[in-house]
N, C-alpha and C positions, 0 to 999 in steps of 0.2 A: 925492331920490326915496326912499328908505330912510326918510327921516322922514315922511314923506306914505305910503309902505308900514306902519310901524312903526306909523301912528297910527289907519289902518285896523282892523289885525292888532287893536289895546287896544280899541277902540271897537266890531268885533265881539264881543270876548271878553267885554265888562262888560252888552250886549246881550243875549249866552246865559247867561251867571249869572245876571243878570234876570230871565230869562226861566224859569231853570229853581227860581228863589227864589220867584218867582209864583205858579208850579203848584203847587210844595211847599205852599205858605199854601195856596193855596185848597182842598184835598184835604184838609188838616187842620181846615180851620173848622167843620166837623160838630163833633169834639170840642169835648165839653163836656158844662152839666149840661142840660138839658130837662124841664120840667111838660110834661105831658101833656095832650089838649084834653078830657079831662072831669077835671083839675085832682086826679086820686087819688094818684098816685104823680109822683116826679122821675126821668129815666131818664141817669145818667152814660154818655155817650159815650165811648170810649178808643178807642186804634189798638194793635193788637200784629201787628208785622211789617207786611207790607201792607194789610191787611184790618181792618174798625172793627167795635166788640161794644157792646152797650148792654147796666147790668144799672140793676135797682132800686136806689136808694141813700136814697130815703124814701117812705112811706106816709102818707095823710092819715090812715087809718086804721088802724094796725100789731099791732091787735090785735083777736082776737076770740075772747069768754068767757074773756077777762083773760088768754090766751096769745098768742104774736107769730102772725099768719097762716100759714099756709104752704099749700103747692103741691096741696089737695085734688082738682084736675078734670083733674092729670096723668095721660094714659090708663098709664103705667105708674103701677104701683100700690107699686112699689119710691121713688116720687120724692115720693108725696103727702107728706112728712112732712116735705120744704126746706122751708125756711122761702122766706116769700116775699123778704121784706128780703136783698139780694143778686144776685136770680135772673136769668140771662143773658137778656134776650129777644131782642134784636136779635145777629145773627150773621154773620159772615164778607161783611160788604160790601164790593165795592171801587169805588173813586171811577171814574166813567165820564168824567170832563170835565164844564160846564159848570153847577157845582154838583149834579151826582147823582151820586148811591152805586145801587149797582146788586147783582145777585147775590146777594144776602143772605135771611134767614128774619127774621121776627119768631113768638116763642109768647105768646099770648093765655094768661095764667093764669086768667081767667075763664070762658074757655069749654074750657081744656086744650088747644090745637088750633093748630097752628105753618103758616104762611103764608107764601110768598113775597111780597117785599118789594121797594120800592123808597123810596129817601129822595130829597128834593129841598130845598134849603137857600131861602128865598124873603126878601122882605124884607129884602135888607142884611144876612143872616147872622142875623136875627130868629126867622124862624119855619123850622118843616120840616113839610114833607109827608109824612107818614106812608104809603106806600100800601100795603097787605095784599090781596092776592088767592090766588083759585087758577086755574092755566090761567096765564091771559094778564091781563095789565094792566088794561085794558079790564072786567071783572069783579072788581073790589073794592070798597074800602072807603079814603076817606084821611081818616085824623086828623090837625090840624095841632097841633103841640108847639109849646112857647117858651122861648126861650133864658131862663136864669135866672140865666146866671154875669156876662155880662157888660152 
């Protein structure tokens, strides 16, 4: 009885380590690098603490009139002068289950103008769903990005 108990007891235990090794992966598979779907920029995904940040990490075009871009349609006027290469867009997501990230902002450096956001991972960890709104979901926009690293 003990050993038919005992083997219960290992066999739920290796079940919820499983289980919770799972989740961890799939919550992390955002991270990484991403092209963008009009191919200008790569956007590196990180995690710090619970919550995932996207910044620029290349340009198809990283300069202009022979200087590196920076941040000109920031409506603070203290920020036009970042450079673009670097710049956080994506902010404070956190993974909702079933390959979405949720809660988050993404800022548009082309038009200055920061949107809630939602991600969704598609294709096998291939592509993401971009989505940018205001309001509600339902009123936006989704660009799909592509994995690049792996």
């Amino acid at each position: 009885m003990r050993k038919i108990t005992l083997g219960v007891l290992l066999l739920i235990s290796t079940v919820l380590i499983a289980s919770f090794t799972f989740n961890h992966s799939s919550e992390d598979q955002i991270v990484g690098e991403w092209l963008t779907g009009n191919q200008k920029a790569k956007i590196k995904i990180f995690k710090k603490n619970d919550r995932y940040y996207g910044a620029i990490n290349w340009l198809k075009e990283p300069l202009k009139d022979g200087k590196p871009k920076t941040d000109t349609n920031n409506p603070d006027a203290a920020k036009r002068s970042q450079p673009i290469m670097g710049l956080l867009l994506l902010t404070a997501f956190k993974y909702d289950g079933d390959d979405e990230w949720e809660d988050g902002h993404i800022y548009d450096p082309e038009e200055g103008k920061t949107y809630s956001c939602n991600l969704t991972l598609k294709d096998n960890g291939k592509t993401l769903h971009v989505r940018g709104y205001i309001g509600i979901s339902l009123i936006g926009r989704t660009d799909v990005w592509t994995r690049v690293d792996k």
